[in-house]
C-alpha positions in Angstrom: -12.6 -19.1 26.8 -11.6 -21.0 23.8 -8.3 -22.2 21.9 -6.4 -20.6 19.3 -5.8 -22.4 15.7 -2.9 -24.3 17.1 -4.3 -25.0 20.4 -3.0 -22.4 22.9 -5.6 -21.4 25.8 -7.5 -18.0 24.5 -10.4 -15.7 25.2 -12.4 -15.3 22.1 -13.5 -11.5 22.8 -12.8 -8.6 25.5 -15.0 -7.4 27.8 -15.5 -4.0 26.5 -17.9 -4.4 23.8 -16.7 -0.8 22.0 -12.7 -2.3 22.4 -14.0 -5.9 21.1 -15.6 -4.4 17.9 -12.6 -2.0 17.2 -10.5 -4.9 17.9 -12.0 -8.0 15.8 -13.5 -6.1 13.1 -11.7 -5.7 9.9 -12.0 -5.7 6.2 -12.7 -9.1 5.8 -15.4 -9.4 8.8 -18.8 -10.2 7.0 -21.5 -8.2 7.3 -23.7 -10.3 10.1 -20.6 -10.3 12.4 -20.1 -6.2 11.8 -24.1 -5.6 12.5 -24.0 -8.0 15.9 -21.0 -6.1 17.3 -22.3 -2.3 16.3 -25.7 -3.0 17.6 -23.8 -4.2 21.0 -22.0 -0.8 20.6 -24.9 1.3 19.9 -26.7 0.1 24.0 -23.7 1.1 25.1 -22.6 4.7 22.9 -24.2 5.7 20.8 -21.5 8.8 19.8 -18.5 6.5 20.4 -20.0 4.0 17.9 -20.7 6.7 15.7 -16.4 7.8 16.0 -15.9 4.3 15.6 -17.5 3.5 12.3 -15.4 6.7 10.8 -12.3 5.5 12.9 -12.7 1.9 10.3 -12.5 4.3 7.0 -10.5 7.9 8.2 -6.6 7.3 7.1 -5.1 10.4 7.2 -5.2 10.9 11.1 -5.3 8.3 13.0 -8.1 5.0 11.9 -8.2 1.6 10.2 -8.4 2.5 6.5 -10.6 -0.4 5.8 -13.1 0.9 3.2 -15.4 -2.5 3.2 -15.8 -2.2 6.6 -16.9 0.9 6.5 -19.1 0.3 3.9 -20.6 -2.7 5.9 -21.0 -0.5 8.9 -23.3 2.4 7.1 -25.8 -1.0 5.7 -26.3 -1.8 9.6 -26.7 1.3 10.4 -29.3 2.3 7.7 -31.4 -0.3 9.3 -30.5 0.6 13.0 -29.8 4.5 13.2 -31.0 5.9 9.8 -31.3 9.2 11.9 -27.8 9.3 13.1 -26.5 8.5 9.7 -28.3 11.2 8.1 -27.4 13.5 10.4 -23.8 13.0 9.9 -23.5 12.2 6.2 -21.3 14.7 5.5 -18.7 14.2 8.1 -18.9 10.5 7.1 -18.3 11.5 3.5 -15.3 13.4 4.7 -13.5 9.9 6.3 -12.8 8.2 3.0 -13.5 9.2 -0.3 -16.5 10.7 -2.2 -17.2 7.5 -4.0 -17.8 5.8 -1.1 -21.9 5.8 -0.8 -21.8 4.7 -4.1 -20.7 1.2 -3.1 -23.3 1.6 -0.2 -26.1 2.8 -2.6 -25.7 0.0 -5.2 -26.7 -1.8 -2.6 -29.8 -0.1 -1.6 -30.7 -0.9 -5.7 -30.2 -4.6 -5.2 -32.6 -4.5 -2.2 -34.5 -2.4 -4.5 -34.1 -5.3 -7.0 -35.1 -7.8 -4.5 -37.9 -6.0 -2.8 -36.1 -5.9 0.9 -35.3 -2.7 1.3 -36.5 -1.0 4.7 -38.2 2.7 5.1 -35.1 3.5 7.0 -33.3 2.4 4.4 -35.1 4.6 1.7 -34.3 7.5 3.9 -30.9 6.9 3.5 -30.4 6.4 0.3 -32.7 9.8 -0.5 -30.2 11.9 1.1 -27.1 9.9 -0.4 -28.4 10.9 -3.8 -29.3 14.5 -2.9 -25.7 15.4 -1.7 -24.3 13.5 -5.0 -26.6 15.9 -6.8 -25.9 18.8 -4.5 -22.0 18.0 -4.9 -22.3 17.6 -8.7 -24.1 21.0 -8.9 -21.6 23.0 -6.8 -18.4 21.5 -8.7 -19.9 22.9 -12.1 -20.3 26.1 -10.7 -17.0 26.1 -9.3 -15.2 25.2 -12.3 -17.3 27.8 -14.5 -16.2 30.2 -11.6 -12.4 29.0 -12.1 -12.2 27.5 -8.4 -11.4 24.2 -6.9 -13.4 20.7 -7.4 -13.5 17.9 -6.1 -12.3 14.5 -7.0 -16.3 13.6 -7.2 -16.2 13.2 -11.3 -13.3 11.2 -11.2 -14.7 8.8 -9.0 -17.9 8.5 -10.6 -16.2 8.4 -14.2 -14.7 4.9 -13.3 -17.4 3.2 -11.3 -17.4 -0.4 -12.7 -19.9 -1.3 -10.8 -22.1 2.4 -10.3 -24.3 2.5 -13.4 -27.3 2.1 -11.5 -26.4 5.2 -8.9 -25.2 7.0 -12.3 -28.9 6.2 -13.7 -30.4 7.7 -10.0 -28.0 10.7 -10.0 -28.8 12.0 -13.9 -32.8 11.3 -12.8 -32.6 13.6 -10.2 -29.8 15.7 -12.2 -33.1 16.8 -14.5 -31.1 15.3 -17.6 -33.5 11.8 -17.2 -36.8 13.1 -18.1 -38.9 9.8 -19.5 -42.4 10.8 -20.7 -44.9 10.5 -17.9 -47.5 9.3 -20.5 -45.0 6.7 -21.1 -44.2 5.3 -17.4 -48.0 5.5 -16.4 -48.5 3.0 -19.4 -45.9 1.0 -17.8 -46.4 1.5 -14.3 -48.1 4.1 -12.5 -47.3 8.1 -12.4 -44.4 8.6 -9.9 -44.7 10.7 -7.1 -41.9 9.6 -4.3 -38.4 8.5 -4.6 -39.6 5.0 -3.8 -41.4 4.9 -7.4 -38.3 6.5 -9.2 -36.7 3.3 -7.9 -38.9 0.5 -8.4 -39.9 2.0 -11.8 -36.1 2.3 -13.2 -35.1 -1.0 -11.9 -38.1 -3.7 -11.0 -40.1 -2.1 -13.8 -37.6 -1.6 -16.3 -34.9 -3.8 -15.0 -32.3 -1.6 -15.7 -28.5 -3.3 -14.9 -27.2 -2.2 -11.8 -23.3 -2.3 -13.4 -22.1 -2.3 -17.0 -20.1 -5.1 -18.2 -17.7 -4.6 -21.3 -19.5 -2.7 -24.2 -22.8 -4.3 -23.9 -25.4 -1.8 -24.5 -28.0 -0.8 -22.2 -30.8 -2.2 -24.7 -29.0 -5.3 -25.0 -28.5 -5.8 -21.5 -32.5 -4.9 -20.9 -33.3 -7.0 -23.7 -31.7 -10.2 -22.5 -33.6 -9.6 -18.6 -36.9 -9.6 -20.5 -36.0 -12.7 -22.4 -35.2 -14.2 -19.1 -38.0 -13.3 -17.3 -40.1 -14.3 -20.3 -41.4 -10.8 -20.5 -41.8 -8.9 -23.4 -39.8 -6.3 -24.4 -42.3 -3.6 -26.3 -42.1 0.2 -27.9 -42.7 1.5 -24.4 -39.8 0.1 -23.1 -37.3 1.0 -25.8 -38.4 4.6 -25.3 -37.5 4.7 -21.9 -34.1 2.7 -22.6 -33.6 5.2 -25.5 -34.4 8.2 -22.6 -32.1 6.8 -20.2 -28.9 6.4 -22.8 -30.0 10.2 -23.5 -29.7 11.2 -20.0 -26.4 9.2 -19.2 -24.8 11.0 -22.3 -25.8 13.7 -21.1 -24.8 13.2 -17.4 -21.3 12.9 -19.4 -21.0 15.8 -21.6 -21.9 18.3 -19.2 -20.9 17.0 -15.4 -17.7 14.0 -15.8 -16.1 15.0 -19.3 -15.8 18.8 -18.7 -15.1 18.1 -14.9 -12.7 15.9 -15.5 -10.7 18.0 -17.8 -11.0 20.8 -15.5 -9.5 18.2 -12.8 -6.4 17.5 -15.6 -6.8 14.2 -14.2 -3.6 12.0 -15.7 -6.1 9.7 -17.8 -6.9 13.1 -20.0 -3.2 13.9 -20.0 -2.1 10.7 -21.3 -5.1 11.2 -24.4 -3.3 14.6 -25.3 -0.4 13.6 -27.6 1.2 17.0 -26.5 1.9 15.4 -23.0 5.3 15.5 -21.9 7.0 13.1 -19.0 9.0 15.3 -16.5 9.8 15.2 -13.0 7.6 18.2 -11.6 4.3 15.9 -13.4 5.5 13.0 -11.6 6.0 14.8 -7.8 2.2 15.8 -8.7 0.5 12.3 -9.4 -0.4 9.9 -6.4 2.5 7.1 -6.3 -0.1 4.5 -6.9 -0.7 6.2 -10.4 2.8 6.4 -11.1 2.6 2.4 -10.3 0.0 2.0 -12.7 1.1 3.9 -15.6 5.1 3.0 -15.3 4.9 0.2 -17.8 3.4 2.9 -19.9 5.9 5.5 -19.1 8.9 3.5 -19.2 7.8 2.5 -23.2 7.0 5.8 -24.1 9.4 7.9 -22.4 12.0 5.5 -21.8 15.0 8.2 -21.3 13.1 10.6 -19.2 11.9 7.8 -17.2 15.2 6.4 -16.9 16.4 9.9 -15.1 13.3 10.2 -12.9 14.3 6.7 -11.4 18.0 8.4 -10.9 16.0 11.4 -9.3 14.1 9.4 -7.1 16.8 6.9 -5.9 18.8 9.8 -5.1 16.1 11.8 -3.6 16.0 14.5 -5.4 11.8 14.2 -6.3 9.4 12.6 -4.4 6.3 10.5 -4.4 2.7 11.7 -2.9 2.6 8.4 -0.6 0.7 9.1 2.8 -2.6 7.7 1.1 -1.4 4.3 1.7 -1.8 1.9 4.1 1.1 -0.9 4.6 -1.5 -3.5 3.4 -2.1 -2.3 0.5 1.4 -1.1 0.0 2.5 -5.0 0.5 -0.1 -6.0 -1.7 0.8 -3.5 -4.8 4.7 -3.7 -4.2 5.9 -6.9 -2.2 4.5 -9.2 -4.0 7.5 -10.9 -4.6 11.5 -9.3 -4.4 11.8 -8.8 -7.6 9.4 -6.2 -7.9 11.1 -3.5 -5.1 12.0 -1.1 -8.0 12.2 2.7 -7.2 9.1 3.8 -7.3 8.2 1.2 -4.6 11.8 2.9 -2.6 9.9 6.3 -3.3 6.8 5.6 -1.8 8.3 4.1 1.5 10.2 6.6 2.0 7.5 9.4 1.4 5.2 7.2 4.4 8.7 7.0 6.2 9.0 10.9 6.0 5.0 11.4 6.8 5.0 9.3 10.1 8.2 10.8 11.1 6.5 14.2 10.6 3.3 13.0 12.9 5.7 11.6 15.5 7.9 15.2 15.7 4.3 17.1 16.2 3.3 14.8 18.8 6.8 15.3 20.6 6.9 19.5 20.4 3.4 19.1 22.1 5.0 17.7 24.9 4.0 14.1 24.7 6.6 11.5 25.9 8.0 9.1 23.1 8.5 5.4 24.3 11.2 2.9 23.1 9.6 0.0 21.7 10.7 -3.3 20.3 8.9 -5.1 17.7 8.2 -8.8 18.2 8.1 -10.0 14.8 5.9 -13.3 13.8 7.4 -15.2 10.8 5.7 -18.2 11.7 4.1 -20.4 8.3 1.1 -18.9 9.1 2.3 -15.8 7.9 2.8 -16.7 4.7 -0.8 -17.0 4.0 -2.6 -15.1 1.3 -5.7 -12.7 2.2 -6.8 -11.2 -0.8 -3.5 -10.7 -2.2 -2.2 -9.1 0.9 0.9 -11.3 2.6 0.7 -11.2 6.4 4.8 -11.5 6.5 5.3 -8.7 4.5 3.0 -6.1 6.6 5.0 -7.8 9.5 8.1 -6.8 7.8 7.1 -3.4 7.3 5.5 -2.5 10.1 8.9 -4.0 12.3 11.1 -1.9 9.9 9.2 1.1 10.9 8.8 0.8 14.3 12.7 0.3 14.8 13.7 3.2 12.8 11.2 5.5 14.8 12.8 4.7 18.0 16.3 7.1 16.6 13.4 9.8 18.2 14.8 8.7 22.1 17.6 11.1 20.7 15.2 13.8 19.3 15.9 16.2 22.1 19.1 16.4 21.5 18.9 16.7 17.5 15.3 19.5 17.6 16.8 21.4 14.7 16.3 18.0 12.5 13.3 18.0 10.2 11.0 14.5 9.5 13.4 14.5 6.2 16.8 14.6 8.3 15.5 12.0 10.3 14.3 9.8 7.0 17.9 10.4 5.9 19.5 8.9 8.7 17.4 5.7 9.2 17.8 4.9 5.4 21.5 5.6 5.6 21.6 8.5 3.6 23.2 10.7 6.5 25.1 10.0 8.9 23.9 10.7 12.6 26.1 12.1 15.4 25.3 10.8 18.2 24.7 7.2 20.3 22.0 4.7 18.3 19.8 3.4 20.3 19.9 -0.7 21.0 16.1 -1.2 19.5 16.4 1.2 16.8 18.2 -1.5 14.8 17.1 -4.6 16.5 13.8 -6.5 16.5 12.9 -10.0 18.1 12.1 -13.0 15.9 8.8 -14.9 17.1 9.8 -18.4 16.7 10.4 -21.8 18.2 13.9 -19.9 19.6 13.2 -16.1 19.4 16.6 -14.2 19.3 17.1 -10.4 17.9 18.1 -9.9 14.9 19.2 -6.5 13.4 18.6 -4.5 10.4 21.6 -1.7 10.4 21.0 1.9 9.7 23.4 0.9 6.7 20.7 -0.7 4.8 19.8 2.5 2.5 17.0 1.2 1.0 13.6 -0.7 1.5 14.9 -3.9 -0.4 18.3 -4.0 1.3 16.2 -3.7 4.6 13.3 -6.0 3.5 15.8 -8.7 3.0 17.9 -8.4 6.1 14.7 -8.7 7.7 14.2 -12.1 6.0 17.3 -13.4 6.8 16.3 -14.5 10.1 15.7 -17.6 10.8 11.8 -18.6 9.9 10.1 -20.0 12.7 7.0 -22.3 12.5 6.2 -21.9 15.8 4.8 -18.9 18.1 5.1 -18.7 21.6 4.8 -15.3 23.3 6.1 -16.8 26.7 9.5 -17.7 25.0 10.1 -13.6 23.5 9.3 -13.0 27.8 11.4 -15.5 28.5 14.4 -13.6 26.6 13.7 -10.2 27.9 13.3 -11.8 31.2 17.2 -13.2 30.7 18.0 -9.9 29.7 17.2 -8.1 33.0 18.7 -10.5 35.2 22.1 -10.4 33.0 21.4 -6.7 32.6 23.3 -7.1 29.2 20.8 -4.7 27.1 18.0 -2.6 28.7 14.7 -4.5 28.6 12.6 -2.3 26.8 9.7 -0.9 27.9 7.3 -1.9 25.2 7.3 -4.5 23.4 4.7 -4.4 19.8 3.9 -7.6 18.6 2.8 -8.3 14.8 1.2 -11.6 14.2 -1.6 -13.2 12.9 -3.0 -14.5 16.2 -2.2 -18.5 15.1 -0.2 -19.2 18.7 1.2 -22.4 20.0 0.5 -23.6 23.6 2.8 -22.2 25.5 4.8 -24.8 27.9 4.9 -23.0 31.2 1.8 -23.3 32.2 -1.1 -25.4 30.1 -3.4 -23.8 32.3 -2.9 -20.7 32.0 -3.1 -18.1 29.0 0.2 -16.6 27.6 -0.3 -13.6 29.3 -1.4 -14.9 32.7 2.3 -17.0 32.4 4.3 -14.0 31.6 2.8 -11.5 34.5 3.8 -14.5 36.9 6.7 -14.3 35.0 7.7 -10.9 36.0 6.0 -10.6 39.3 3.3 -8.6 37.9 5.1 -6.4 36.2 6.5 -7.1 33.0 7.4 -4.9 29.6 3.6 -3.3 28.2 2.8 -5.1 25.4 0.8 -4.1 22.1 -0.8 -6.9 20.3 -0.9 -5.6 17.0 -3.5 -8.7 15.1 -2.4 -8.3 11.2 -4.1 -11.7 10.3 -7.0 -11.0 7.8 -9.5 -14.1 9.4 -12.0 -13.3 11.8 -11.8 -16.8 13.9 -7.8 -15.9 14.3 -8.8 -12.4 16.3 -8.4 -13.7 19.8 -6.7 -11.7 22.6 -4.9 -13.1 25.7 -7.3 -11.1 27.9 -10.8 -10.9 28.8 -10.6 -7.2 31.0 -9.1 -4.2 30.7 -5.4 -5.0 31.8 -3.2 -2.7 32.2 0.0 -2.5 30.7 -2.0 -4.3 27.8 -3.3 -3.0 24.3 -4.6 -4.5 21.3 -5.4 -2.9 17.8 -5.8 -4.5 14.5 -5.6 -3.1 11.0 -2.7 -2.5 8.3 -2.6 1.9 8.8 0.9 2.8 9.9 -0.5 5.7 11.3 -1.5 4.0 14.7 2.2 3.8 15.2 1.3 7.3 17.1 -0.9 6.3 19.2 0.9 2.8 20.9 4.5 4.3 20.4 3.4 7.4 22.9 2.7 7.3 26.7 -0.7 9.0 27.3 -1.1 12.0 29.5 -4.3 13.3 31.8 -3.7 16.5 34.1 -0.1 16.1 33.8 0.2 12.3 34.8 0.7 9.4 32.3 -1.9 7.0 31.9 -0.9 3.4 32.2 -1.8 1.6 28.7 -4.9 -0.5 28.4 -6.8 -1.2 25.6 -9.6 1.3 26.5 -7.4 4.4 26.6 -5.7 3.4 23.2 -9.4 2.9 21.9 -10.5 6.6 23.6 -7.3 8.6 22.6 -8.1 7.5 18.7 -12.3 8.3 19.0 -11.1 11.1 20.6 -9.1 12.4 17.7 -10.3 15.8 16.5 -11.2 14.5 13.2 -14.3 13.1 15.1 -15.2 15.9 16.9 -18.0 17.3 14.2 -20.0 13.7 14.8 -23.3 14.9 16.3 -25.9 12.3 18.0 -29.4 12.4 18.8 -31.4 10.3 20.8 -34.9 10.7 19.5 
């Protein structure tokens, strides 16, 4: 066991090893602390772990979103389970992005650079650059057959810190072709992928990532210097061969591609390009976020009606490829910067979960009333790499109220998931009786009491700041909230919900009813055993903060960590096997997510 931050009575992991490494790890666990937990995983499943590590990166279902620990997870497991990985690599490259491996193999170059890297480790990089190439290839072809591409150009276009892959990837594109007169002078004749690496950057010592407009030769130049090597006529014909080879890489894969992808970066270099609303419903909201300084200068007017558009609904934002983390850290950084675009993009996440949440209930599944227990302790306030805990506590609260209007849903089937968006954000009215915890969340502070955030409020920052209007707590104790739902029941003055979500950080206070007991121990005496299920939701960014208030699989218990919205499906639905529910524990929340179809092509083998 061990003690919180402010000195309440903890357990510092769960029992399950799978549960504890879904649980604690998150995008700012280091890399020693994600290989100890995987390689616990891996003696125990090898397939689950496997559906875990693309559960950390896969958004757009039902999975963490957290791209560095993903990242982090592929290096262990190019040292543990090369085989696995290969095997896999593209249904891994299918969780994220395409640019993904490039993180991973920049890496593998600075253990190329530092003569670590493993065989196993080789292997894996070999095959990341063949499907690059293989990807590279196939887009070409598509877009001189006038079909679709991917977004692989793009990504690779704006790599700030890719030049090295770039300088692997136009090797084995045939466009790097060095004399190998020339590299035998300087090394030996290559013959494996190994030598293509330690030739290119231990050899030539070639920069892994290019920094402002410093040339290649420069930046070779200066290593040499450094090194006290010199720099001779063999080298500069290998530096002059690799620039040759990069431009190349550009004028016939990124440049064309890109213009083929009409990406808005080409757009905005063609001085025919026009602002209007149908461009704007096509770009990603976080590119309209980006560029609105830009649009609002040089299309002031048409800008100026877009906004009208967009507060009024008529156009909408592309949104669902945001998490509420990073939405919090783009828009909430302060009030003042809610503007519309901000109002769009909630509303288009708003409209997306309400969408998952109506599938869920036409298959059958039963939706359960849930009341968010809010922490706006000091704590809270905290900075994590620009990411405000408080603010994913706000949003996260916001949305699970407004979701629990579905208790109604069988009444009101002919509504669609923009009806329903409508109503919570006071845009429509809504016939029928609102539910008690559709408006009302609980405030964890010294006192927690509910306060309410009224269907009224029809927009984000009208909701965002009846939300902070509640009295700020610097104090957390879980077995107060109980204490209030317990006062509830016996005055039987509103129903005592059935779930409770809690959003915190994990900094709790010791709780006063029994010092030697854990929070949760207190409250099951509490209720004689059987109090509301509750989801600990842990939203803090610092590993030594991740504690849980259990040690086995308890049920009527859960707890999840991350910043996707998108898990609001899986703890805001009861579970059903052969017909009966099954009671909540954080192993069936952890097997209904790896057991997500977007997992089901992840093949093992044991060999």
């Amino acid at each position: 066991m061990d003690i919180t931050e402010n000195g309440a009575l903890t357990y510092n992991h769960l029992s399950d090893d799978l549960v504890n490494a879904w649980f604690k790890l998150g995008r700012n666990s280091s890399y020693d602390e994600v290989e100890e937990l995987l390689l616990k995983c891996l003696e125990i499943d090898k397939l689950y772990t496997w559906k875990m590590i693309c559960a950390f990166r896969n958004f757009r279902e039902i999975g963490k979103g957290e791209r560095d620990l993903f990242v982090n997870a592929l290096k262990a497991m190019s040292l543990h389970d090369a085989k696995n990985l290969i095997l896999n690599i593209d249904v891994l490259k299918e969780q994220g992005r395409l640019d993904d491996f490039y993180k991973l193999g920049s890496h593998f170059i600075e253990k190329v650079v530092e003569n670590t890297i493993t065989d196993n480790e080789l292997l894996v990089f070999e095959e990341i650059v063949k499907m690059y190439v293989m990807q590279f290839r196939k887009d070409k072809e598509a877009m001189e057959n006038k079909k679709s591409v991917t977004l692989l150009a793009k990504w690779a276009d704006h790599q700030k810190k890719g030049l090295g892959m770039s300088i692997v990837i136009t090797y084995y594109l045939g466009l790097l072709e060095p004399s190998q007169r020339t590299v035998a002078a300087l090394y030996k004749p290559i013959v494996s992928f190994e030598d293509v690496l330690v030739f290119l950057f231990r050899v030539m010592r070639l920069p892994m990532e290019k920094t402002g407009e410093q040339l290649i030769q420069t930046m070779v130049e200066k290593t040499f210097k450094e090194k006290e090597e010199n720099f001779g006529d063999e080298h500069m014909k290998i530096v002059k061969s690799v620039n040759y080879g990069l431009a190349q890489f550009r004028k016939e894969y990124l440049s064309p591609l890109n213009k083929y992808l009409h990406t808005v970066e080409i757009e905005l270099c063609n001085k025919s390009f026009q602002l209007t609303p149908e461009r704007i419903e096509s770009l990603p909201a976080l590119c309209v976020k980006k560029y609105q300084k830009y649009f609002e200068k040089k299309f002031p007017n048409q800008f100026l009606d877009i906004t009208y558009k967009l507060i009024a609904g008529e156009i909408k934002l592309k949104g669902i490829s945001l998490d509420f983390g990073n939405f919090a850290k783009e828009y909430l950084q302060s009030d003042a910067t809610i503007n519309p675009i901000t109002e769009a993009q909630f509303e288009s996440i708003l409209e997306h979960t309400f969408s998952q949440m109506l599938s869920s209930l036409e298959e059958g599944n039963e939706y359960v009333v849930s009341c968010p227990i809010s922490d706006i302790s000091g704590s809270m306030m905290t900075r994590f790499n620009g990411i405000c805990p408080l603010n994913v506590c706000a949003l996260l609260s916001i949305l699970t109220m407004k979701l629990n209007i579905l208790v109604n849903w069988k009444e009101n089937k002919e509504l669609m998931a923009k009806d329903w968006t409508d109503i919570v954000m006071g845009k429509r009215e809504f016939k029928g009786e609102m539910p008690f915890y559709a408006t009302h969340g609980i405030s964890f502070s010294e006192t927690p009491q509910f306060y309410e955030i009224p269907f009224e409020c029809g927009s984000l920052r009208e909701c965002m700041r009846k939300f902070m209007d509640q009295p700020i707590g610097y104090s957390t104790n879980f077995f107060s909230v109980f204490n209030l739902l317990k006062q509830l029941e016996v005055a039987e003055s509103v129903h005592v919900p059935k779930r409770v979500v809690a959003f915190t950080d994990g900094q709790f206070d010791q709780q006063n009813y029994d010092p030697l007991k854990t929070t949760m121990e207190a409250i099951q005496k509490l209720f004689d055993n059987n109090p509301p299920e509750m989801v600990y939701w842990n939203i803090g960014m610092e590993p030594k903060h991740k504690t849980t208030d259990i040690q086995e699989n308890l049920d009527g218990y859960s707890a999840i960590s991350g910043y996707n919205q998108n898990l609001t499906q899986v703890i805001l639905f009861n579970q059903k096997r052969n017909g009966t529910i099954v009671k909540m524990n954080p192993k069936e929340v952890l097997m209904k997510i790896l057991q997500n179809s977007a997992f089901e092509r992840i093949v093992i083998t044991y060999n």
